[in-house]
C-alpha positions in Angstrom: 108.3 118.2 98.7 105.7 119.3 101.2 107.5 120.8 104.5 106.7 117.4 106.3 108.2 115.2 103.8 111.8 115.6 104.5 110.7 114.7 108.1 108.6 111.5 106.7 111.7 110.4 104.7 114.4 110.7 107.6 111.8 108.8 110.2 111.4 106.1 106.7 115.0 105.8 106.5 115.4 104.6 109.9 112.6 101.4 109.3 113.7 98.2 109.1 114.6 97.1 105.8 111.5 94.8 105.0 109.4 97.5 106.4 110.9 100.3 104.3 110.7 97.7 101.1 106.9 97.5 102.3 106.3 101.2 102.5 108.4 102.5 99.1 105.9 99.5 97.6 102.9 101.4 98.7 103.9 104.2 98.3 104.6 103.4 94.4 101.4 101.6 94.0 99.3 104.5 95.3 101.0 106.8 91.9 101.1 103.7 89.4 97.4 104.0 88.3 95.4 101.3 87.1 97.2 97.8 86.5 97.5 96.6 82.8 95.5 93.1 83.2 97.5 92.1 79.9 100.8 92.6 80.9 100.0 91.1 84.5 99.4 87.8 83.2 102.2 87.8 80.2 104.6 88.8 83.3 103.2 86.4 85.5 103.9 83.8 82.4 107.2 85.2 82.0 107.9 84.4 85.8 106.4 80.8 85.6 108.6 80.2 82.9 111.9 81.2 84.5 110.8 79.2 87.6 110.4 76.1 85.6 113.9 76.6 83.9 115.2 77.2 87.3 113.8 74.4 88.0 115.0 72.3 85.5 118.6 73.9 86.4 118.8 75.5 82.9 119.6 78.8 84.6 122.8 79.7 86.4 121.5 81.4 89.8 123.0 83.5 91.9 122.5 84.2 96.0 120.8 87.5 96.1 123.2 89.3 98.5 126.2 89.4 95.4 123.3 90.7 93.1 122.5 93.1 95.6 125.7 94.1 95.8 126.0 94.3 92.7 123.5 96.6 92.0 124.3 98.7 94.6 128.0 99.3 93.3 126.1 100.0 89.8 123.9 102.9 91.5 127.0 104.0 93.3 127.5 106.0 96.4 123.9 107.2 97.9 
């Protein structure tokens, strides 16, 4: 890390939580290179289809704060 990053990061840390989802989503995109237009639209497909079995009920859903949790518990102590 550059000499300013650790600076960057602790003033990051202390964002909001949308805003810090925001800026690690930038911040991702601007490394990711060009998008795969193929696997765009088969994901986008793949999320239509889970939508509709939601939907439908076919899928048993969860609220997202327990699968935040967890996840978190999985990635244990930060």
């Amino acid at each position: 890390m550059s000499r300013t990053a650790p600076q960057i990061l602790t003033e990051a840390l202390a964002l909001p939580e949308q805003e810090r989802l925001q800026l690690a989503s930038e911040i991702l995109a601007s490394v990711e290179g060009p998008g795969d237009p193929d696997w765009d639209r088969l994901w986008l497909e793949e999320l239509d289809r889970r939508a509709a079995a939601a939907d439908r009920g076919e899928l048993a859903l969860e609220e997202w704060a327990d699968v935040r949790k967890r996840v978190l518990a999985r990635l244990g102590p930060r």
